[in-house]
PASEBA-1860 file (N, C-alpha, C; in nm, 3 decimals):
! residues 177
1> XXXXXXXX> 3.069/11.684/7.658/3.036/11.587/7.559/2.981/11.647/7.432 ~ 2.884/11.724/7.467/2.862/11.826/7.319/2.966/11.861/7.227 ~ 3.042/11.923/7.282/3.203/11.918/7.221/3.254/11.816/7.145 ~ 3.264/11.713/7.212/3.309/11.609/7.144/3.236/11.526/7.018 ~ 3.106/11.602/7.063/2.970/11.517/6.944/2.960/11.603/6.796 ~ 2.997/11.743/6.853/3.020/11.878/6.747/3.136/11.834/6.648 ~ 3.252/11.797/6.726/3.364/11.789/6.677/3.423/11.646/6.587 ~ 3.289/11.540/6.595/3.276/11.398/6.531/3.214/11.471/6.420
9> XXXXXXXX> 3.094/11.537/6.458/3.043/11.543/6.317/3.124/11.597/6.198 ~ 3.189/11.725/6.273/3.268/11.818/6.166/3.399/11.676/6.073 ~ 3.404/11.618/6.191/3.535/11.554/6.086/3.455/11.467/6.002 ~ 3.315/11.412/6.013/3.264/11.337/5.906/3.184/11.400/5.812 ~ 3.170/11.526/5.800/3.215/11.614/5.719/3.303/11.645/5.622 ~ 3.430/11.677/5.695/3.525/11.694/5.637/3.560/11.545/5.545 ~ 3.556/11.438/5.615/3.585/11.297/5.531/3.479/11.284/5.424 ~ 3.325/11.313/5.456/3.228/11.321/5.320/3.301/11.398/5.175
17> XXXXXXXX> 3.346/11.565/5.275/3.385/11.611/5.107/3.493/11.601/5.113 ~ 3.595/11.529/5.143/3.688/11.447/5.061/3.645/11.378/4.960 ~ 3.544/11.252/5.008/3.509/11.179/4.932/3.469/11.234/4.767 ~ 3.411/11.333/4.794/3.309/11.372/4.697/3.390/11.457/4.606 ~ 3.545/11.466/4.629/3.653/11.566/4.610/3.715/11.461/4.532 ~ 3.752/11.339/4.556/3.839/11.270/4.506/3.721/11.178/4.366 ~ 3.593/11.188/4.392/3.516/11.127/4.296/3.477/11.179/4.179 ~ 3.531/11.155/4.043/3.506/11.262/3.932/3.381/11.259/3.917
25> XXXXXXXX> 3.305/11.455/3.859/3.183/11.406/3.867/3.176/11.394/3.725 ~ 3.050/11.360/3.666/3.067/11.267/3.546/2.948/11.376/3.448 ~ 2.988/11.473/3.401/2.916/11.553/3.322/2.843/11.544/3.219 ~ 2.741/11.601/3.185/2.668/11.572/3.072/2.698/11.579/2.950 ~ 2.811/11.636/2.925/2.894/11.618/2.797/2.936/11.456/2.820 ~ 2.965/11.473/2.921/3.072/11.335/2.898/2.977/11.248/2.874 ~ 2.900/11.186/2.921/2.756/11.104/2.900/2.714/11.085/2.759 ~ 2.720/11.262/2.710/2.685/11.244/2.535/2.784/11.138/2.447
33> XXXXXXXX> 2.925/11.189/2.477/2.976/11.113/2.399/3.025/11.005/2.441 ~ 2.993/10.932/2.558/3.011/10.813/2.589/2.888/10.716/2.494 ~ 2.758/10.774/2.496/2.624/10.760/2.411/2.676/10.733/2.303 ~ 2.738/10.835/2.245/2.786/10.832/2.115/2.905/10.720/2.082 ~ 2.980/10.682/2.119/3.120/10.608/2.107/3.012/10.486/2.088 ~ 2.880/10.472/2.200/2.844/10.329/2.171/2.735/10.303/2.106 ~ 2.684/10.421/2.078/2.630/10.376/1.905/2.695/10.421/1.820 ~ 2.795/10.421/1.806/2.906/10.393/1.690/2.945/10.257/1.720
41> XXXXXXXX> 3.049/10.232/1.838/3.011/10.050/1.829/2.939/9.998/1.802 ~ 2.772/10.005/1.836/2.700/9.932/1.787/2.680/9.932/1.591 ~ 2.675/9.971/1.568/2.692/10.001/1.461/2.755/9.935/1.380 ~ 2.876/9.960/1.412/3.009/9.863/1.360/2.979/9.754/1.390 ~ 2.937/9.689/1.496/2.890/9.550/1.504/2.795/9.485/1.448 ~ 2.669/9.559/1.437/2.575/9.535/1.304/2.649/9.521/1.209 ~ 2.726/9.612/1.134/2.792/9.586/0.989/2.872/9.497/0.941 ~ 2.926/9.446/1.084/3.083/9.318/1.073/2.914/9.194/1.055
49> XXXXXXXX> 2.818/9.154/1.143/2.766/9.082/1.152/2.677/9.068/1.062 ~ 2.644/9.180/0.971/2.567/9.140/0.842/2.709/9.117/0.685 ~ 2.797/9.157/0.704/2.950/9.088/0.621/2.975/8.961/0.665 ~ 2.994/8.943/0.788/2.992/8.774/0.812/2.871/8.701/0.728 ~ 2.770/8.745/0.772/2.648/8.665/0.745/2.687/8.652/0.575 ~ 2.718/8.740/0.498/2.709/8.721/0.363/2.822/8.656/0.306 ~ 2.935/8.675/0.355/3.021/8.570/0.396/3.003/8.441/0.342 ~ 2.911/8.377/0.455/2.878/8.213/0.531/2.787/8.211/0.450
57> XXXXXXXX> 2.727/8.316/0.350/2.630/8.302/0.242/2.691/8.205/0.135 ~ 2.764/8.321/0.123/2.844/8.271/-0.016/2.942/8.143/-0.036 ~ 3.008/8.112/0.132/3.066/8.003/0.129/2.959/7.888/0.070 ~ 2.824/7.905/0.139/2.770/7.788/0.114/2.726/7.755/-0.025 ~ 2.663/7.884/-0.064/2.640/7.874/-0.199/2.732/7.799/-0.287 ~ 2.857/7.858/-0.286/2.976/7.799/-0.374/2.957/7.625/-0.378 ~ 2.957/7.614/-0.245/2.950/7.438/-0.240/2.836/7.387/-0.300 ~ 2.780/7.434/-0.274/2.631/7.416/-0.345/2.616/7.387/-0.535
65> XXXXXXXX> 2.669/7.494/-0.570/2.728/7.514/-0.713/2.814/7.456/-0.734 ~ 2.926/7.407/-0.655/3.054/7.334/-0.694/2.977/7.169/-0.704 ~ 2.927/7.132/-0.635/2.837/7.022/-0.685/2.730/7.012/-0.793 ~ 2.704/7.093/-0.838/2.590/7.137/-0.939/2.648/7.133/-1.050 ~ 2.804/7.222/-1.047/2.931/7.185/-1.160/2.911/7.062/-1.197 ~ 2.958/6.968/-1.097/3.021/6.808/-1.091/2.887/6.762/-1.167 ~ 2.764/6.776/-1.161/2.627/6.708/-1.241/2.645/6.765/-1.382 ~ 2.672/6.868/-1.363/2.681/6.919/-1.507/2.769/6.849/-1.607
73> XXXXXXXX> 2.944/6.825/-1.553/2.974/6.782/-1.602/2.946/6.586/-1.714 ~ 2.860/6.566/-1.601/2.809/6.447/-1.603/2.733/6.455/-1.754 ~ 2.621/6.514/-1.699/2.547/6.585/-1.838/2.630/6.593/-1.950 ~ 2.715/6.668/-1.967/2.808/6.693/-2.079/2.802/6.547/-2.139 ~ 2.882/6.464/-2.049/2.980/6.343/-2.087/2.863/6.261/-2.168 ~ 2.734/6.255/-2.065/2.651/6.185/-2.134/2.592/6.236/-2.268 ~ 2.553/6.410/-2.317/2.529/6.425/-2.434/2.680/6.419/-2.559 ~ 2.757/6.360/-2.490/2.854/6.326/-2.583/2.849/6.159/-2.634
81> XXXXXXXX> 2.783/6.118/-2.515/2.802/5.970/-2.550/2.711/5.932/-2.668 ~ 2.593/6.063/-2.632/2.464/6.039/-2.698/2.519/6.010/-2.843 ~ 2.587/6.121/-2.865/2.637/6.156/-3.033/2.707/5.998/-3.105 ~ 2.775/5.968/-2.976/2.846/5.853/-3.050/2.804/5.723/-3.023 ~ 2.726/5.686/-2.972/2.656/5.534/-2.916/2.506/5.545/-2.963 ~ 2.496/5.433/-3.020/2.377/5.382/-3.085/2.272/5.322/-2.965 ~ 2.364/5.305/-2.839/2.292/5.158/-2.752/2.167/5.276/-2.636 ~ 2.047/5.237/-2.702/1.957/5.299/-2.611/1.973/5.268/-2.477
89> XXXXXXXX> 1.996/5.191/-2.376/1.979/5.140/-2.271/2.129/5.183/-2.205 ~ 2.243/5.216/-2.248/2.393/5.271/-2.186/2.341/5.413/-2.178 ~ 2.255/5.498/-2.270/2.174/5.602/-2.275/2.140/5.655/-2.122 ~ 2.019/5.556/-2.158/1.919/5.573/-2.000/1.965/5.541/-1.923 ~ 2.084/5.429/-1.906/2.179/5.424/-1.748/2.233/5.509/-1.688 ~ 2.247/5.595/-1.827/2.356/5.725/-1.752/2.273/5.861/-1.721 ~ 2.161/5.816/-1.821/2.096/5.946/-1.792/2.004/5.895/-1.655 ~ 2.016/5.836/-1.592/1.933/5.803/-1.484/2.048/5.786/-1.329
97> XXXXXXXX> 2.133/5.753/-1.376/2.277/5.788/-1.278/2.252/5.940/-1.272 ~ 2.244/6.024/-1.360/2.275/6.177/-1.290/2.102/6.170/-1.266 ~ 2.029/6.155/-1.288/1.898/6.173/-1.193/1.933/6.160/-1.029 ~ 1.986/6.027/-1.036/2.026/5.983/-0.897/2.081/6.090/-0.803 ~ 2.186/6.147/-0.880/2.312/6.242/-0.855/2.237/6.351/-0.795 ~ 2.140/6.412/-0.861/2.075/6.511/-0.831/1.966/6.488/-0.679 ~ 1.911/6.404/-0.704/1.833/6.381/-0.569/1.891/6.374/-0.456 ~ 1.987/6.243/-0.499/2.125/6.280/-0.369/2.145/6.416/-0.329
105> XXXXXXXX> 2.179/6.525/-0.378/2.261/6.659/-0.358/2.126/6.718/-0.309 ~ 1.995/6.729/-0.357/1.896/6.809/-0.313/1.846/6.720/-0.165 ~ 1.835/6.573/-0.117/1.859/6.537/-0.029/1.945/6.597/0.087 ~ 2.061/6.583/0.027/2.187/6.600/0.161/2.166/6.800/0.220 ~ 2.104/6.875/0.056/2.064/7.021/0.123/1.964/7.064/0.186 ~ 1.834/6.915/0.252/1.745/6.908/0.328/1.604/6.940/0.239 ~ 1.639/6.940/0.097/1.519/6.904/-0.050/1.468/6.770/0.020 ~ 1.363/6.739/0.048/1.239/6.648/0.060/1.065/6.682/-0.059
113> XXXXXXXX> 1.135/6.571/-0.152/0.985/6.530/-0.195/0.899/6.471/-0.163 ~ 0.780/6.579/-0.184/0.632/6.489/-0.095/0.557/6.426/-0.177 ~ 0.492/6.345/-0.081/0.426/6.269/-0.140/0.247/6.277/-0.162 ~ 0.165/6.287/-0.276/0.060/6.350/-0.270/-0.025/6.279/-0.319 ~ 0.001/6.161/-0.392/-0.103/6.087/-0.450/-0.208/6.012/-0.351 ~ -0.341/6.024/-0.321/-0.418/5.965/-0.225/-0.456/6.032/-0.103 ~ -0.351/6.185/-0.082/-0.362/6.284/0.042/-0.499/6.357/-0.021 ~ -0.537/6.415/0.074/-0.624/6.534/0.095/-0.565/6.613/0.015
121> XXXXXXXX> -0.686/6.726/-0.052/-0.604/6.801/-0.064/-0.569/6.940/-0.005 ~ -0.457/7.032/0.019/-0.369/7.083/0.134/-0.371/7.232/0.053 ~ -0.459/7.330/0.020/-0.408/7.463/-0.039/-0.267/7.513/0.025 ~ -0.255/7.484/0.130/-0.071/7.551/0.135/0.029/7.502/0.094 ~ -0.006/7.353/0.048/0.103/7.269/0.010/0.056/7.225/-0.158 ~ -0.042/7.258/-0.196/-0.082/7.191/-0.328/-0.166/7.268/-0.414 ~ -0.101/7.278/-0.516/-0.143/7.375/-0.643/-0.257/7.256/-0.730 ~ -0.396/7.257/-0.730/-0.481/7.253/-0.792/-0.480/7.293/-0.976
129> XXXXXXXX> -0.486/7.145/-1.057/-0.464/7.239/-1.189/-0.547/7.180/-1.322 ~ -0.643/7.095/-1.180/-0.788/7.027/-1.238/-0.814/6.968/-1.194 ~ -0.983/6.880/-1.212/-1.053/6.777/-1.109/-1.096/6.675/-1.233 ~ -1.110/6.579/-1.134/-1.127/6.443/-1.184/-1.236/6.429/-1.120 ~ -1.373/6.348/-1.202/-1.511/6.302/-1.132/-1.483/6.140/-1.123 ~ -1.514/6.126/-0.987/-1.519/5.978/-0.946/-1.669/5.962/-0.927 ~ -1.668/5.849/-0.918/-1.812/5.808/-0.826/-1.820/5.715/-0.736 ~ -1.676/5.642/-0.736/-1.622/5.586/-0.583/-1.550/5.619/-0.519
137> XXXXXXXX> -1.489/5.662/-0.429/-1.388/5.735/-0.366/-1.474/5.892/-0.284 ~ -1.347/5.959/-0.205/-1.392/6.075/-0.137/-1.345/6.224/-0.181 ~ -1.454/6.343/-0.175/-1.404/6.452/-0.254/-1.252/6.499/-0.210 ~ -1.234/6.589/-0.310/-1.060/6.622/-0.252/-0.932/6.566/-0.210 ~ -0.986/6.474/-0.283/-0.828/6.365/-0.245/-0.773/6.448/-0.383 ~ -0.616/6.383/-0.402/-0.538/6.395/-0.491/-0.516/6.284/-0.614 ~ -0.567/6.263/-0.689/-0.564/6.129/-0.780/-0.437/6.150/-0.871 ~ -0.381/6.257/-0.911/-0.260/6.270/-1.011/-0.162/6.397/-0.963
145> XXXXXXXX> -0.052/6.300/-0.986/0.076/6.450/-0.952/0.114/6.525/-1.115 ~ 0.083/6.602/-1.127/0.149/6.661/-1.227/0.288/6.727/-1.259 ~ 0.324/6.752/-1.109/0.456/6.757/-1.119/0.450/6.813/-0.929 ~ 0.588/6.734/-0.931/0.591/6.709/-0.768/0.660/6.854/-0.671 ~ 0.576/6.867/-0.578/0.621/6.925/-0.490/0.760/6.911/-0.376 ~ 0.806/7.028/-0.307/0.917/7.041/-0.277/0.896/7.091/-0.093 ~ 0.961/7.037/-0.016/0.964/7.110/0.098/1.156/7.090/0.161 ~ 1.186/7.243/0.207/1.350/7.296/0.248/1.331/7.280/0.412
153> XXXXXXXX> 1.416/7.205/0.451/1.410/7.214/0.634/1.259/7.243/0.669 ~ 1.167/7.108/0.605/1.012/7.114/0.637/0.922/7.238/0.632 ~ 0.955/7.327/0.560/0.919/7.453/0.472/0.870/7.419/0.341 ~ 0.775/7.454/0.303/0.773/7.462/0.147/0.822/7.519/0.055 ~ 0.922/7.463/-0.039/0.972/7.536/-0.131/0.889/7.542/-0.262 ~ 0.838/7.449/-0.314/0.787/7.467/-0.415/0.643/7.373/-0.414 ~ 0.500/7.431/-0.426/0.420/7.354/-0.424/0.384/7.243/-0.532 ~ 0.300/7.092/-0.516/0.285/7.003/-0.567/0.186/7.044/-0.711
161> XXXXXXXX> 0.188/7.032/-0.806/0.068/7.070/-0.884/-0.032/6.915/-0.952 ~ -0.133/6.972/-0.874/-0.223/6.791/-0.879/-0.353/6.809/-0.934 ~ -0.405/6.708/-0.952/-0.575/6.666/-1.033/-0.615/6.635/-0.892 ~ -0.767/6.687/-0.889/-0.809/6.658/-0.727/-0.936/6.593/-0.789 ~ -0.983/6.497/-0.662/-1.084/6.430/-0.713/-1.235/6.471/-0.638 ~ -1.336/6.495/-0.745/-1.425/6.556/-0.699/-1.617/6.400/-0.748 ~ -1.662/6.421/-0.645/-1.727/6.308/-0.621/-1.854/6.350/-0.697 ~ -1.901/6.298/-0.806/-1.994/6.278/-0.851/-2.088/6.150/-0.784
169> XXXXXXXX> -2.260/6.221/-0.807/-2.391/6.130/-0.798/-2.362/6.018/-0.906 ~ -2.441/5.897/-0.859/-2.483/5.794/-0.950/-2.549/5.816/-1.041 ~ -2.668/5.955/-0.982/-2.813/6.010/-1.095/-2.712/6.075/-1.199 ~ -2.591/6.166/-1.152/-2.530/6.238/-1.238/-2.428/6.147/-1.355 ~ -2.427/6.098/-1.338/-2.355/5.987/-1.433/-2.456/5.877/-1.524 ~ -2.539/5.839/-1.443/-2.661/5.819/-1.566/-2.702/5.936/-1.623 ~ -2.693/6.032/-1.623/-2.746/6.188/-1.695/-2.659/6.210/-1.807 ~ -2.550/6.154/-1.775/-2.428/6.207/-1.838/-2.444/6.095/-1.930
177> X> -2.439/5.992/-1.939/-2.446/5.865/-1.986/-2.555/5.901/-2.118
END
């Protein structure tokens, strides 16, 4: 039986280095430039994916501007009308139609104007550009828009610039008086 136990092993042996005969071994060169081939793909894929991106930039932009055209033209028509029409009020219809025009388009590109008159006031959202003394009401509210603020996909694009209201004494107003 020894024999026969000697003579199992040798053949699973012999079948191991087969195995290990028929399996390429995979060298450290080869490894390098397998490394290499795929940061070069990667690579190339970064570069296609920042060209796309500028791409889908520019598509949008265009639309963006191709509507901005279309107001413009508006504009035109109306400082032409200006030249030749006497009638104040066909004036302001038209010049208040492309107002419209415009809100529409900054609307539909996710432009939301806020609203600030009576809010607190918000340093991340509101540019301060003087105070008003009350002596009824609460400090830091907003009493005047001076020109209105802007928020892009609920981001701020452009802050509100306001009169904030700051609370004066009764003694201080008879003083003043």
């Amino acid at each position: 039986m020894e024999e026969k136990e000697v003579l199992e092993k040798e053949e699973i042996r012999e079948v191991e280095i087969k195995k290990e005969e028929t399996v390429p071994e995979t060298s450290v060169e080869d490894w390098e430039i397998k490394y290499i081939r795929l940061q070069a793909e990667f690579e190339n894929f970064r570069q296609r994916l920042r060209r796309e991106k500028e791409e889908w930039q520019e598509i949008a932009n265009a639309k963006l501007l191709k509507e901005i055209v279309d107001i413009m033209d508006n504009f035109s028509l109306a400082l032409e009308t200006i030249k030749h029409t006497r009638k104040k009020d066909a004036i302001i219809e038209g010049i208040n139609m492309i107002y419209r025009q415009f809100e529409n388009l900054l609307q539909n590109e996710g432009v939301i104007k806020m609203e600030v008159i009576g809010k607190s006031f918000n340093p991340s959202f509101h540019e301060a550009v003087g105070i008003e003394e009350v002596e009824d009401g609460e400090d830091n509210l907003i009493v005047k828009e001076i020109s209105p603020g802007y928020l892009f996909k609920n981001k701020l694009l452009r802050p509100a610039k306001v009169i904030v209201s700051k609370k004066i004494e009764k003694k201080e107003v008879e003083n003043n008086a």
